[in-house]
KEDRENRO-434596 format. One line per 10 residues: number of its first residue (from 1); their letters; for each residue x, y, z of N, C-alpha, C. Coordinates in steps of 0.02 Angstrom, whole numbers. Layout:
NUM = A = X:Y:Z:X:Y:Z:X:Y:Z | ...
//
This chain:
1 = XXXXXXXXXX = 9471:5785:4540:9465:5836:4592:9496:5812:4658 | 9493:5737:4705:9518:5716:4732:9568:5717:4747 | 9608:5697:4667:9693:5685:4673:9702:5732:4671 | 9679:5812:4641:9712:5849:4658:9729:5918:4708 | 9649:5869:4783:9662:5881:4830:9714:5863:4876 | 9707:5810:4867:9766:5754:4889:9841:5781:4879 | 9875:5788:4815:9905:5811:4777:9950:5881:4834 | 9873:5937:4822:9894:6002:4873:9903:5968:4936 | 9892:5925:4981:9891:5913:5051:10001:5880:5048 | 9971:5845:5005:10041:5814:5013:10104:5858:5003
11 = XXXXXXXXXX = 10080:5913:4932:10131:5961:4949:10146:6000:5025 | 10087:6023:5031:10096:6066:5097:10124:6036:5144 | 10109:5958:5167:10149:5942:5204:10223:5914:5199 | 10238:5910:5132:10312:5916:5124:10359:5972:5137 | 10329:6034:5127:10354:6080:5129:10342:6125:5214 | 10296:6089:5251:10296:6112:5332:10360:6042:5367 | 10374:5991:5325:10420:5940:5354:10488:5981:5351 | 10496:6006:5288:10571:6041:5274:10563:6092:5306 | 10519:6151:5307:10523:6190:5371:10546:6186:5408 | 10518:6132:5450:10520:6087:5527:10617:6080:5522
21 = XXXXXXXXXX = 10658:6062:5477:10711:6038:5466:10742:6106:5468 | 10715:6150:5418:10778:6199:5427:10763:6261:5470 | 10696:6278:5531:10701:6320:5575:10724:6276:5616 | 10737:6224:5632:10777:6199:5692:10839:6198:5675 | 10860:6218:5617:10936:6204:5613:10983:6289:5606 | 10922:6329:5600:10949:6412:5591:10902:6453:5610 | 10934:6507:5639:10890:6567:5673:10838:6598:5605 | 10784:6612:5626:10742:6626:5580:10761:6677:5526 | 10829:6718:5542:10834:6772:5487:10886:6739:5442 | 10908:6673:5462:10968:6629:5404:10923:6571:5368
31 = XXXXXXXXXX = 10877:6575:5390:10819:6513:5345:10802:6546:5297 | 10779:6528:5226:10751:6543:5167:10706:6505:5150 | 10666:6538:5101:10602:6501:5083:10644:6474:5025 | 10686:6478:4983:10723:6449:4938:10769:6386:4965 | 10780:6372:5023:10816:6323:5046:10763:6262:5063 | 10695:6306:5106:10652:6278:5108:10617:6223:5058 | 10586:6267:5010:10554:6237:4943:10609:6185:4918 | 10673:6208:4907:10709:6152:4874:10711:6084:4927 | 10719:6090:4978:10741:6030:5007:10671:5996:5027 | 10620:6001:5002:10543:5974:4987:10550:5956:4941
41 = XXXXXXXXXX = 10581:5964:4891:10597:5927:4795:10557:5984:4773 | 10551:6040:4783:10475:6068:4755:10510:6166:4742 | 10460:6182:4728:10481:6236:4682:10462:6300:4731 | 10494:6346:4715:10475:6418:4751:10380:6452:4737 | 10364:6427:4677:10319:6447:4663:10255:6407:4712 | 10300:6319:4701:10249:6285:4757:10216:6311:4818 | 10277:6335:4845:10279:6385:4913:10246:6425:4921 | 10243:6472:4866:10224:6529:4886:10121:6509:4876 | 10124:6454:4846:10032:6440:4825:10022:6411:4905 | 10038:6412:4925:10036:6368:4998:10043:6436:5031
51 = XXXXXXXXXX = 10088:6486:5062:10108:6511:5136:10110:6584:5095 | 10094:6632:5124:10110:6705:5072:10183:6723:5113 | 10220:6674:5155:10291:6738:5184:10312:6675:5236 | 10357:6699:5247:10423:6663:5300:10372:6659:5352 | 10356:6735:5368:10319:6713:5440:10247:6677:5428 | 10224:6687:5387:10160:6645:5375:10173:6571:5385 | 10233:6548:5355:10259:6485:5363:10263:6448:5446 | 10316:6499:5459:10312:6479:5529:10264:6485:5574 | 10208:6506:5561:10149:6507:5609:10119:6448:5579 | 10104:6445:5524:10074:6368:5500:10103:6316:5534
61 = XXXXXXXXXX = 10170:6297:5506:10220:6248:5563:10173:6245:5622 | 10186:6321:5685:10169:6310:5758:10112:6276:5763 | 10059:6314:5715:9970:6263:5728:9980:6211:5716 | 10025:6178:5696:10016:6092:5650:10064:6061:5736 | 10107:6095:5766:10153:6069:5830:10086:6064:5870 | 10062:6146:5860:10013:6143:5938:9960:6101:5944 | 9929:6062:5859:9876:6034:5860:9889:5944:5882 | 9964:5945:5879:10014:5866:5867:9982:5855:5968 | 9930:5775:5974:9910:5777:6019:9852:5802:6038 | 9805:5842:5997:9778:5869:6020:9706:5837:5978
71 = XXXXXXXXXX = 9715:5776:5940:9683:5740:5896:9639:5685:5935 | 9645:5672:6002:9632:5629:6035:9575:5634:6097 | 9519:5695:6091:9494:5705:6155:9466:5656:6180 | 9449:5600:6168:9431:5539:6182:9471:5515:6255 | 9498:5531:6253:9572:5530:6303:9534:5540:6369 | 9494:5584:6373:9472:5634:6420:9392:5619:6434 | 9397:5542:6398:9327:5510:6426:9302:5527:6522 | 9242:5521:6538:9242:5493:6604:9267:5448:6634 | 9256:5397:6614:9274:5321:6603:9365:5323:6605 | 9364:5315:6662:9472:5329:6673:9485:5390:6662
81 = XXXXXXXXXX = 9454:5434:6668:9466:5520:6667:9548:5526:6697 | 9584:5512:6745:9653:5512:6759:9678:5492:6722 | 9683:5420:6699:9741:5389:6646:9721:5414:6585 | 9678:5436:6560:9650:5463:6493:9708:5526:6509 | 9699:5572:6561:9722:5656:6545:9819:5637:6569 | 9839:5582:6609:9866:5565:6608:9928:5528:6546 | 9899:5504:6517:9925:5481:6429:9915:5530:6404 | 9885:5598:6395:9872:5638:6339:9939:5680:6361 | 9950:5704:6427:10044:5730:6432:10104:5710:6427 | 10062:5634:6432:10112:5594:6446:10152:5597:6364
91 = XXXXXXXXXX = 10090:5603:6334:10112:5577:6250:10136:5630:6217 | 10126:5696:6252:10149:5752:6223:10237:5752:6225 | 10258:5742:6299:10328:5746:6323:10360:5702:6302 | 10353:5631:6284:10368:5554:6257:10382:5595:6179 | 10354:5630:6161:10340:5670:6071:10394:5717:6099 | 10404:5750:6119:10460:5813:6111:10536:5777:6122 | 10537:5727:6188:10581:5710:6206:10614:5637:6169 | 10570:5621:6143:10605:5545:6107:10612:5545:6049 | 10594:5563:5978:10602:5554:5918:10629:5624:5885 | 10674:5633:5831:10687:5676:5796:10653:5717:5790
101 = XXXXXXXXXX = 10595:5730:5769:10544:5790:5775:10518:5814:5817 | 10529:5783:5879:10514:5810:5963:10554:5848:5951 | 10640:5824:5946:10693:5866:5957:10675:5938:5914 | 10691:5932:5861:10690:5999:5818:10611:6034:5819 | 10548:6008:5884:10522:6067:5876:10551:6089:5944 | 10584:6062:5990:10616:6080:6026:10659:6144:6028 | 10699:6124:5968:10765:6189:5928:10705:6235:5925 | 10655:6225:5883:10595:6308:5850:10585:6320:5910 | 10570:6310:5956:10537:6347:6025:10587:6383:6045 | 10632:6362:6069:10704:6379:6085:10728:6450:6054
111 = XXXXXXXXXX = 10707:6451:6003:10738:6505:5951:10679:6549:5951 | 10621:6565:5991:10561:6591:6001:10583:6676:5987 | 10627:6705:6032:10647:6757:6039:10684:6784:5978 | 10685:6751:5935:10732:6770:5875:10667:6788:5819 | 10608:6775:5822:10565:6772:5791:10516:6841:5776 | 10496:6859:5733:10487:6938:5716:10397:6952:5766 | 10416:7010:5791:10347:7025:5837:10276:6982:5852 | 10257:7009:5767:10202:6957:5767:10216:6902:5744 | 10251:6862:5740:10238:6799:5763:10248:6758:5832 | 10290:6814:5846:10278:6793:5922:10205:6803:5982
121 = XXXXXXXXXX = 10184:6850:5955:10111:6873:5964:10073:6831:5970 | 10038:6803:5887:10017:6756:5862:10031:6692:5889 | 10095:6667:5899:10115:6602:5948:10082:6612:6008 | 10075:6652:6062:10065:6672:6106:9983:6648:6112 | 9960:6664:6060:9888:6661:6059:9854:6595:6036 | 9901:6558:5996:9903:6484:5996:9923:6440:6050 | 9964:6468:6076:9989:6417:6149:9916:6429:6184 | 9872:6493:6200:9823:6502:6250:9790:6461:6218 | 9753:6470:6140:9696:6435:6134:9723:6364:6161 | 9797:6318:6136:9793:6247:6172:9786:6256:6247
131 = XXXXXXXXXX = 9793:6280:6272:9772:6290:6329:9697:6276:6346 | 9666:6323:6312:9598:6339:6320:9577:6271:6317 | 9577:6245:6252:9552:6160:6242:9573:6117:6298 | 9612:6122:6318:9635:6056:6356:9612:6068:6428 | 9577:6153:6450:9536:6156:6500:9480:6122:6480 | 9441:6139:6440:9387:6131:6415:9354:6048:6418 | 9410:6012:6414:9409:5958:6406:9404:5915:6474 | 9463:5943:6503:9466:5933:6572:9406:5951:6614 | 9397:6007:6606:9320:6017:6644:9257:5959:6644 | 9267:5979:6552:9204:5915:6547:9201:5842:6579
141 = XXXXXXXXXX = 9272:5833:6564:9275:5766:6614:9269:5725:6686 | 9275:5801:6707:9282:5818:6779:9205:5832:6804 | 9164:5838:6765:9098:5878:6781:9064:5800:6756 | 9095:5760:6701:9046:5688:6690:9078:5646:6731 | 9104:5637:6779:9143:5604:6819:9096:5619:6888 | 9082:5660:6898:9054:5692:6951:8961:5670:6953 | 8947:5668:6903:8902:5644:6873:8893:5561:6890 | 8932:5543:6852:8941:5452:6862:8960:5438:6944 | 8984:5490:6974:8994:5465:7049:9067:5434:7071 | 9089:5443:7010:9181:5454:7012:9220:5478:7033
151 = XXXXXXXXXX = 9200:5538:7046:9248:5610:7064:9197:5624:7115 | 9225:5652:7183:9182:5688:7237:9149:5746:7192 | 9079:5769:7231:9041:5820:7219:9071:5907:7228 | 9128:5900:7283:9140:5968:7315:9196:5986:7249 | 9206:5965:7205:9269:5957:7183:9263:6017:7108 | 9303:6086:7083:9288:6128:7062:9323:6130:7000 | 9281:6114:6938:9296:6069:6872:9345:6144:6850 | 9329:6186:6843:9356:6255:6839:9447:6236:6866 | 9418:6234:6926:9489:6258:6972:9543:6189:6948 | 9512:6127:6913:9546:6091:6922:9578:6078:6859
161 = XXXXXXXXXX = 9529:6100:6801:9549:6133:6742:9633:6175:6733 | 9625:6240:6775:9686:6293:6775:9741:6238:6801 | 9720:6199:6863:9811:6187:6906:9843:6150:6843 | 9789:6098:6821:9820:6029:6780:9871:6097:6718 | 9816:6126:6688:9835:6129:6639:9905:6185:6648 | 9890:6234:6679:9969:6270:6703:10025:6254:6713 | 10020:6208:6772:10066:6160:6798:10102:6112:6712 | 10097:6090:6685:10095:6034:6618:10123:6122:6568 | 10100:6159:6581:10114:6225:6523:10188:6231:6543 | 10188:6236:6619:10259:6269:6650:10287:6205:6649
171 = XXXXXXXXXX = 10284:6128:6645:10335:6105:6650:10354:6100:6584 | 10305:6103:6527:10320:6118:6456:10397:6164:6449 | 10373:6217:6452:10440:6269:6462:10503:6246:6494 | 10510:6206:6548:10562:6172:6570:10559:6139:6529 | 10535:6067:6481:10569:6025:6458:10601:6050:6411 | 10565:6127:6370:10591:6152:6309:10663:6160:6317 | 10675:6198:6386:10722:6248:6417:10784:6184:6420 | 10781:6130:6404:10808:6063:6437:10817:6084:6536 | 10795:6078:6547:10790:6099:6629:10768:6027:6646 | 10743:6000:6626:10721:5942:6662:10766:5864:6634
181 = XXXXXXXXXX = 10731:5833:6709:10805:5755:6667:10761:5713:6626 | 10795:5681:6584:10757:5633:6517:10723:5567:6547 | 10731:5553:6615:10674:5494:6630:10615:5569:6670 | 10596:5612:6642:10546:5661:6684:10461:5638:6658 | 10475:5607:6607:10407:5585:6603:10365:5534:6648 | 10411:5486:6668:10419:5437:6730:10390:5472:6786 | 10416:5554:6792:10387:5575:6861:10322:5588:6853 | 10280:5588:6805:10213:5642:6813:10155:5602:6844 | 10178:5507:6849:10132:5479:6904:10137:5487:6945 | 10187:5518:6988:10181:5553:7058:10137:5624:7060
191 = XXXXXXXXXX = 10133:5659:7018:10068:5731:7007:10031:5700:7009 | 9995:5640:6946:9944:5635:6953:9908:5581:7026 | 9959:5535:7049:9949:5505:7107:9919:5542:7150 | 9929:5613:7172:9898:5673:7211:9850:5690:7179 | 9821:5682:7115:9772:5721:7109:9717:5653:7102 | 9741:5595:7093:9667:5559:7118:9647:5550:7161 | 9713:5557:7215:9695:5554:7297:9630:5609:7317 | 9658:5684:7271:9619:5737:7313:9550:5730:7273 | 9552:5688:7209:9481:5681:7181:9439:5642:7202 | 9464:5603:7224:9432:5536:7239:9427:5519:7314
201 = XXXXXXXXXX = 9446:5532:7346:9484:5516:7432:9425:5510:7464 | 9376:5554:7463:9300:5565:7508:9265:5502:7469 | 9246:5472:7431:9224:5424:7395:9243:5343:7414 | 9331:5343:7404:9346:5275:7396:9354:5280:7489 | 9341:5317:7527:9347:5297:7610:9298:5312:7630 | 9273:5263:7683:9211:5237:7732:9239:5322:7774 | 9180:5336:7788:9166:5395:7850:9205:5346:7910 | 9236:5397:7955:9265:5355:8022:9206:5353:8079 | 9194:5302:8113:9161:5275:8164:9135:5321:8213 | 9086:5353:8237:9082:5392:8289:9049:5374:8336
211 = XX = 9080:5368:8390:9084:5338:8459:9011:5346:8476 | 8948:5309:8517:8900:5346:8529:8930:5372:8603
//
């Protein structure tokens, strides 16, 4: 029963790897599930026990991108709450921008608009939920930080939740867009340099002296 859980996992993910290979290499209406399955070593029938349709495919793909990173909330301890949420973008953009499979999910995003209604829909609603999590996370950290006496009290786990995570969404879209330059990961210790200042600033400084 094992192996031939095992067995199904390994197919499926052979056949979301060749995906990965041939929507980055053709607009979604020149890809085939027959080009697909073959260049997995594996059969049409394999395919179809796995994904019921092209677009089913490609939404599977997106959850397996959107979830890449998202394995780590640990990241988002109290305990270094900056360099924790700090490495978790860091490791996202280092992933798109440095290895072969950064690149080509790069190409699938890219080719977003070529993609039939609902799945663009459906993407839409996967990008929010990562969203959602990585507020969620952020909050919490921000709220046990606050707690431990880390983070000032005035400080609005909510509000601080949206900037991080927007800001990191929209520069997402630029790196997709190639808009941005290839040492840009280098820059995001200057964002976060500002945001421990404004977290932390009332804490790590003595009140100033008042004259009697």
């Amino acid at each position: 029963m094992r192996k031939t859980k095992e067995g199904s996992l390994e197919t499926r993910s052979k056949l979301l790897a060749s995906a990965l290979d041939v929507f980055s290499e053709k607009a979604f209406s020149a890809a085939s599930l027959t080009e697909i399955s073959a260049r997995a070593g594996l059969s049409k029938g394999a395919l179809y026990w796995h994904f019921r349709n092209k677009n089913d495919l490609l939404l599977c793909l997106l959850e397996e991108i959107c979830r890449k990173g998202d394995e780590t909330p640990a990241a988002f301890s109290a305990d270094g709450l900056l360099s924790g949420v700090r490495q978790y973008y860091m490791n996202k953009y280092v992933m798109l921008m440095g290895n072969n499979d950064g690149k080509k999910i790069m190409k699938i995003m890219m080719r977003k608009d070529e993609w039939p209604e609902d799945v663009q829909s459906k993407a839409k609603l996967l990008i929010r939920d990562t969203m959602e999590r990585e507020m969620t996370m952020i909050k919490r950290s921000i709220s046990e930080g606050q707690k431990k006496g880390s983070i000032r009290p005035g400080v609005s786990a909510s509000v601080v939740a949206v900037l991080v995570s927007s800001i990191f969404q929209g520069l997402g879209v630029l790196l997709l867009e190639g808009m941005l330059p290839p040492e840009f990961p280098q820059c995001v210790d200057v964002l976060f340099g500002a945001l421990e200042k404004e977290l932390t600033e009332s804490i790590t400084q003595a009140p100033a002296h008042q004259p009697v």
